[in-house]
C-alpha positions as CSV (number, residue, x, y, z in Angstrom):
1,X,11.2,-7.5,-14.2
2,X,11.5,-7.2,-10.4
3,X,13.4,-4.7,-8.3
4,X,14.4,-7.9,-6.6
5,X,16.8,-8.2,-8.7
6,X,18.0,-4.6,-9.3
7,X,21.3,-2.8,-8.2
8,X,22.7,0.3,-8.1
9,X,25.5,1.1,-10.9
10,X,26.0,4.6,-10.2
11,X,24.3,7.9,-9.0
12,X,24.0,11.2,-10.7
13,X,26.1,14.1,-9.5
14,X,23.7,17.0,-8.5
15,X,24.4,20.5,-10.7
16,X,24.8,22.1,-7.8
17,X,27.3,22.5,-5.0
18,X,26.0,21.8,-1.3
19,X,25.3,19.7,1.3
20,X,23.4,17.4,-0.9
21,X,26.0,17.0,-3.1
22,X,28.2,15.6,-0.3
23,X,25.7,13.2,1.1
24,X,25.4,11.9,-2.1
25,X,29.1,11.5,-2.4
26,X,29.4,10.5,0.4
27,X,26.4,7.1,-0.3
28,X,28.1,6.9,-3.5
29,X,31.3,6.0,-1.9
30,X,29.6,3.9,1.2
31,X,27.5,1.8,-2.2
32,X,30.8,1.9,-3.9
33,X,29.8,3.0,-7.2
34,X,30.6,5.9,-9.2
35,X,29.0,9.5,-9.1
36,X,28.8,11.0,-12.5
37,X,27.3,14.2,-14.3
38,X,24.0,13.5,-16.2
39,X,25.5,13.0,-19.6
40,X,27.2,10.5,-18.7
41,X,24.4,8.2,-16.3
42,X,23.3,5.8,-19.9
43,X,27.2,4.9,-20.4
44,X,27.6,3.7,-16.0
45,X,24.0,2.1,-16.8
46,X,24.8,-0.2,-19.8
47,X,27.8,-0.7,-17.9
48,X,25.7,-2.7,-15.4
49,X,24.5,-5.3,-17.7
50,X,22.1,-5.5,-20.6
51,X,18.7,-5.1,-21.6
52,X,16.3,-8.0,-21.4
53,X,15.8,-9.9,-24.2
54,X,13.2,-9.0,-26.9
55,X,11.5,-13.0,-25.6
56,X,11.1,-11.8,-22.2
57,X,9.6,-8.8,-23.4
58,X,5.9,-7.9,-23.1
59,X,4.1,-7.4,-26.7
60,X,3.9,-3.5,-27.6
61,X,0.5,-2.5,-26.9
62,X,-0.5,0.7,-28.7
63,X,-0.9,3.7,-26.4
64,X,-4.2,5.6,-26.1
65,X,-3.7,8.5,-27.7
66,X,-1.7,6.7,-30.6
67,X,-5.3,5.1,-31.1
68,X,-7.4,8.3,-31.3
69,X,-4.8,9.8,-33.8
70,X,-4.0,7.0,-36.1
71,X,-0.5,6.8,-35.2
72,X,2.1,4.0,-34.7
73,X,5.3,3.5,-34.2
């Protein structure tokens, strides 16, 4: 994949009040997407398109500690 070809769907909303909770409000609304609390970021995000196809996919490659442990997924 390349970030070429990325875009921004939304930003998380910061837990706290503040100055960088406005800024980020305030690129939010410059970007014109939505600001939204953590529990809601995967729902804006699939919102934004779809994963890549299981063809374009890399094979799973086991990683190195599944290995050394005898476990898979």
């Amino acid at each position: 994949m390349r970030a070429s070809h990325a875009r921004i769907v939304g930003l998380m909303l910061p837990p706290t009040r503040g100055p960088k909770r406005r800024g980020l409000i305030a690129a939010a609304a410059y970007l014109e997407v939505p600001v939204v609390p953590f529990r809601k970021l995967k729902a804006v995000g699939s919102d934004g398109g779809s994963a890549a196809p299981n063809a374009l996919r890399p094979p799973r490659t086991p990683l190195p500690w599944e290995a050394v442990m005898g476990a898979s997924r």
